[in-house]
N, C-alpha and C positions, 0 to 999 in steps of 0.2 A: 256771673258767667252765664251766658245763654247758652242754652241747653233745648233738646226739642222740646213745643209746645205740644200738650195732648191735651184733647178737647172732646167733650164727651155733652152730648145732645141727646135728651127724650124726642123721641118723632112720634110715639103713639101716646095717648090721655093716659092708659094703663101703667105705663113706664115698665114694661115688662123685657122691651127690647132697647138698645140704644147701641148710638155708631160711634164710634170711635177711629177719632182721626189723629195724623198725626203729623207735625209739619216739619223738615230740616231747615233749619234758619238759616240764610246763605251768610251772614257773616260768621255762623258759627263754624259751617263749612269753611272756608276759606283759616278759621282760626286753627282747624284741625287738619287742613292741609301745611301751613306750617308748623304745626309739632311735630309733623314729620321729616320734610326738610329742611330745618333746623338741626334734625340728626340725622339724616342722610342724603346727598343728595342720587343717590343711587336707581334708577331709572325702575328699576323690576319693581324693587321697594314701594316706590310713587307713586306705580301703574296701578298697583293691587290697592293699595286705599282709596284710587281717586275712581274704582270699579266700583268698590266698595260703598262710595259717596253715592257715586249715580244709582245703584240699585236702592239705597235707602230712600233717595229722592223718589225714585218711582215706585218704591212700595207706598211710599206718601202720600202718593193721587189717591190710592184707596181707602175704602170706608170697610170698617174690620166690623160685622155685626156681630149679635148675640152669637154663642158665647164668649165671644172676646171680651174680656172688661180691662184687659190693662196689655201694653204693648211696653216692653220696654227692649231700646236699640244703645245696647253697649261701645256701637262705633261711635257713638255722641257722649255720653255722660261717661265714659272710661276711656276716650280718648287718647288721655295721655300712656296710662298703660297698652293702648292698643298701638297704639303708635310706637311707643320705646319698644315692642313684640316684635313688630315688621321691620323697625330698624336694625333690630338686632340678627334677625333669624330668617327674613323674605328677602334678600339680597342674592342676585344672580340667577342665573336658572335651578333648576331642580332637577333629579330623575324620576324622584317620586313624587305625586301630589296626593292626597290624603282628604279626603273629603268628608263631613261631617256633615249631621240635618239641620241644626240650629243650636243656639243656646240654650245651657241649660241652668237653671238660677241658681244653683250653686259652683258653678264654673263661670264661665267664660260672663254669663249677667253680671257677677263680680268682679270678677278679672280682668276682662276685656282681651281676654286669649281662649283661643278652642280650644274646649275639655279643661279648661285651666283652673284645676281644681289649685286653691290658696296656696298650701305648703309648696306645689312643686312651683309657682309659678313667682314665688318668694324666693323658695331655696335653691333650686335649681337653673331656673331660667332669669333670676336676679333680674327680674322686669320691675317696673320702679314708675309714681305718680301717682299724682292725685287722683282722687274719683266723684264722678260729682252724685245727682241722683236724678234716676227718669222721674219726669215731671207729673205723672201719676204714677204713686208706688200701692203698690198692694200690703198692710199691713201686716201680712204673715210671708210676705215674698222680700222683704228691706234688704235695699243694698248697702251693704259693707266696705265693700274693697278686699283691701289686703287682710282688714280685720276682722272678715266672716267666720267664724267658727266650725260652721258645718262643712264634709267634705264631699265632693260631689265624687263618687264612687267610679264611675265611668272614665272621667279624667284620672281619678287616682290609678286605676289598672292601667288607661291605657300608656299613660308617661312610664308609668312603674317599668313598664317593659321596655323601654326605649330609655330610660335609666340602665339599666341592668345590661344591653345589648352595646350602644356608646358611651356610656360613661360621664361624656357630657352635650349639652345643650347642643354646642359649637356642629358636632360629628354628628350629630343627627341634622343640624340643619344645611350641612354640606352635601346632602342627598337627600332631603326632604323638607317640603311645606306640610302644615294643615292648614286647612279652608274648612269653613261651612257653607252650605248651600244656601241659608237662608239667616241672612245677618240679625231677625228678629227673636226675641222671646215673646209667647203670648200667653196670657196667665186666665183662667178662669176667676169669677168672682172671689171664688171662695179659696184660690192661690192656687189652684190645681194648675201643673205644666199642660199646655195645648201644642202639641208638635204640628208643623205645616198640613199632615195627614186629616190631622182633626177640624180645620177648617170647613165650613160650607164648600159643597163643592164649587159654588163660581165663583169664589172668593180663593178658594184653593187652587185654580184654574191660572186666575189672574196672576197669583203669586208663583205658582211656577213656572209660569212661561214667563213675566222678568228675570226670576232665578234664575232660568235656564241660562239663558243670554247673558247674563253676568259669569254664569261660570264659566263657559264657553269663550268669553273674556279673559280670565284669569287662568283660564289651561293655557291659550295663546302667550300670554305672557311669561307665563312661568317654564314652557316647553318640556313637560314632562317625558320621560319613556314610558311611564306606568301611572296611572290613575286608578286609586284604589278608594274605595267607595266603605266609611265604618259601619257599618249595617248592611240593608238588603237598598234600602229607602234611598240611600245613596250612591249608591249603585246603577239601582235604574235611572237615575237624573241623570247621572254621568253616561251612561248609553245612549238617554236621549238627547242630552246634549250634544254630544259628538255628532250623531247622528244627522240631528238637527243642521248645526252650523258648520259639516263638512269637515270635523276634524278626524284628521288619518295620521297613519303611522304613530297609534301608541294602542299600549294595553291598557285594557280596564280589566280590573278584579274586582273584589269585595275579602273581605276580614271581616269576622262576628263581630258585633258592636257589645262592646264590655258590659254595656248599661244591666244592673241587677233586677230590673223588669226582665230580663232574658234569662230563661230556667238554667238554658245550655251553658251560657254563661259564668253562673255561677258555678258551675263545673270544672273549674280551672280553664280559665279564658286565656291564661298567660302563655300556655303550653296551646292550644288552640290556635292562637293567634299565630306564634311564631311558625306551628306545621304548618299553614295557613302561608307566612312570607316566605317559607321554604319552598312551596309550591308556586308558589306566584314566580319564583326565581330573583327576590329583591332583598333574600335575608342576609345575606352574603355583602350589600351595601351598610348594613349599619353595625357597626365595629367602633371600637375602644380606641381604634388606632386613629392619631391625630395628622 
């Protein structure tokens, strides 16, 4: 199965720095556009993976320096799982869209679903396929799949509550998508997660402003009434985005981001979040009711 190539070159005698590149293979492209309409032909569906393509293509031009040591892009090596996601649950418009910062290696780098912590994204959202592995793996970061053992916390709160509110998958995805901002993970040497933030800044530069333009994409697409941003980080994207590419008539919010790096968070984020969709005026969408 081809899978992206990662290719990693010394440019100084010291080897102290090195670049990492990373390339989308167009027949692999093309293989992963049909695992998806092979299961859907559904237009919204199609729009948002083949968004999704083009921004990983052009995160690809780039050269990821120190600290980056390892990149890995879950819309290639988890394909199929990501694809059976969007077929299932990215069909039609939305009211709300839900934005995320990236992957994080024990979700969605596994899964190939945002926040997709294993159990919910097995038991709940009964997402299904193989998975393959990015092409340089980090020895303390291994992907899994469905048979990762650790839970990624973040995902676990934030389904839990969308659990708890609809009931099932179905009723949450009749009023709402997740997205992330930025379809990569980026791992330090020594497995450390590196969120977009931590980038160099003209390497961080670069990656936001294709981000930007692909999300600006995929709100187009999706035609939200509300874009809500899981953190602060997403947030501002989503301001600028709009901003950016002239999109009107919708609300942006923000919701605290579950993630247990956040003190608040750990504070009961569940009861937070919900005063949180209470205010925003979008808790009232997600219901039990089929």
């Amino acid at each position: 199965m081809l899978t992206v190539r990662t290719v990693k070159r010394k440019y100084d005698d010291m080897g102290s720095n090195d670049n990492i590149t990373f390339d989308f293979v167009d027949d692999r492209v093309d293989e992963i556009r049909k695992l998806l309409k092979d299961k859907t032909q559904d237009l919204i569906a199609n729009s948002i993976l083949d968004i999704e393509i083009k921004l990983c293509n052009e995160l690809a031009s780039l050269e990821y320096l120190h600290p980056v040591s390892f990149i890995y892009n879950p819309i290639d090596y988890a394909a199929e799982l990501h694809c059976d996601f969007i077929s299932k649950y990215g069909q039609n418009p939305k009211k709300v869209l839900f934005v995320g910062m990236n992957p994080g290696p024990f979700g969605m780098a596994q899964t190939g679903v945002p926040f997709g912590e294993v159990k919910t994204v097995k038991d709940w959202f009964k997402v299904e396929g193989k998975i393959g592995k990015p092409a340089k793996e980090c020895v303390k970061r291994k992907i899994s799949g469905l048979e990762c053992q650790r839970s990624e916390v973040s995902g676990e709160r934030f389904w839990s509550l969308f659990k708890k509110l609809c009931g099932t998958p179905d009723n949450f995805s009749k009023a709402a998508y997740v997205h992330n901002f930025c379809p990569l993970l980026f791992l330090k040497e020594s497995g450390k997660n590196l969120t977009p933030v931590d980038l160099k800044i003209d390497l961080r530069k670069k990656v936001n402003s294709m981000c930007l333009k692909s999300l600006s994409e995929v709100i187009k697409v999706i035609e939200p009434k509300w874009i809500i941003g899981i953190g602060k980080y997403a947030k501002d994207n989503i301001d600028k985005a709009c901003k950016l590419f002239d999109i009107e008539n919708v609300k942006t919010a923000v919701v605290m981001h579950p993630s247990p790096a956040n003190p608040q968070a750990n504070k009961g984020w569940e009861n937070i979040a919900i005063a949180q969709l209470s205010e925003i005026g979008v808790l009232n969408l997600f219901s039990t009711q089929s």
